[in-house]
N, C-alpha and C positions, 0 to 999 in steps of 0.2 A: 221778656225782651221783645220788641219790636221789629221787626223784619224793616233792613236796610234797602230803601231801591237806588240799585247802583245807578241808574239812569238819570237821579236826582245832583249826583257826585260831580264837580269839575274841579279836574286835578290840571292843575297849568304846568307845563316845563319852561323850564327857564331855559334860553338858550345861550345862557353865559360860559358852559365848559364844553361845547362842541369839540376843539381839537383836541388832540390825541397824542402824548411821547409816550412809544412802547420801546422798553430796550431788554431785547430777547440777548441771553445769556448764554454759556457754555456749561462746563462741571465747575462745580464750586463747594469749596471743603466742607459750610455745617451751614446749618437753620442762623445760627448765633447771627454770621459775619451778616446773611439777607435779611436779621430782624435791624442790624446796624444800618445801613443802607436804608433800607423804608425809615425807621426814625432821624436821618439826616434829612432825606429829602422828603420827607414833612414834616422840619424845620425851615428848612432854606427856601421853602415856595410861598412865597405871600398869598395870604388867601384875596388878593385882588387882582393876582397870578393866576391862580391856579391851583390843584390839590392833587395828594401824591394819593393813589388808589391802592395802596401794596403790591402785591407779588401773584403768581402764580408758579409751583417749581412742580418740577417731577418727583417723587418718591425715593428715588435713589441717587438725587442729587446732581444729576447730568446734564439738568437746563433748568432754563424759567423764563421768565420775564416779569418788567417791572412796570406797573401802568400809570399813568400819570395827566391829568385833563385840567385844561384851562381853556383862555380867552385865547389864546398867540400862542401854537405851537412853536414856533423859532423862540419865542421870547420863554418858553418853559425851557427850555432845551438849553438855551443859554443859562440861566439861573441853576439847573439841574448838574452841569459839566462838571462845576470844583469840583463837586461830592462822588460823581462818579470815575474821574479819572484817579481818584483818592486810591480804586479797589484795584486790585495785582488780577480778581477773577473776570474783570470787568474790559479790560485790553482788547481782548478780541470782539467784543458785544455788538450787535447790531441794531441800529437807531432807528426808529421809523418814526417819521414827521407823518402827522393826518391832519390836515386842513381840510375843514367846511364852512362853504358861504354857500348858506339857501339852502339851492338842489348839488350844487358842484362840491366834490371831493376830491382832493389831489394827496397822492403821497410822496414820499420821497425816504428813500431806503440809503444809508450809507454804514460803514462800519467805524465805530466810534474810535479805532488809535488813528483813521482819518485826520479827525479835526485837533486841531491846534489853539490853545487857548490863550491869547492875553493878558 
């Protein structure tokens, strides 16, 4: 086999899923109920939306968070709401919006039984 030179490689990133909905979590009963949640919301996100990333949880069940990237933070978030106001574990969660344009990042932190859905 040939010896690769990485210096010859151009790997482009796409800067189509910049922002970011992360929604950190409390305790919550089993694995089962957080594998239901990831398969709805990578259902309900259009992949011209955005893509749901899974989970990260603790070992003994007591947090996580859920990650989630697209084009439009607020417009993921919006799309994301049914599904999550659906969970009884999910009332108290905390939502963090990350926008990026260029160099600039903004976030914006609220606690999701906050917001109200039409």
């Amino acid at each position: 086999m040939k010896p690769l030179n990485i210096n010859l490689l151009s790997f482009k990133q796409k800067d189509v899923n910049k922002d970011s909905v992360i929604i950190g979590f409390g305790a919550f009963p089993n694995l089962d109920l957080i594998h239901t949640v990831d398969a709805k919301l990578m259902r309900v996100i259009p992949m011209e939306l955005g893509q749901h990333d899974m989970h990260e949880i603790a070992i003994d069940n007591s947090h996580g968070r859920f990650f989630s990237y697209g084009k439009n933070a607020e417009k993921l978030f919006k799309c994301m709401l049914p599904v999550l106001k659906e969970f009884d574990f999910l009332k108290e969660a905390t939502v963090q919006l990350n926008f990026i344009s260029g160099d600039i990042e903004r976030d914006l932190e609220f606690k999701l039984s906050s917001v109200t859905a039409n």
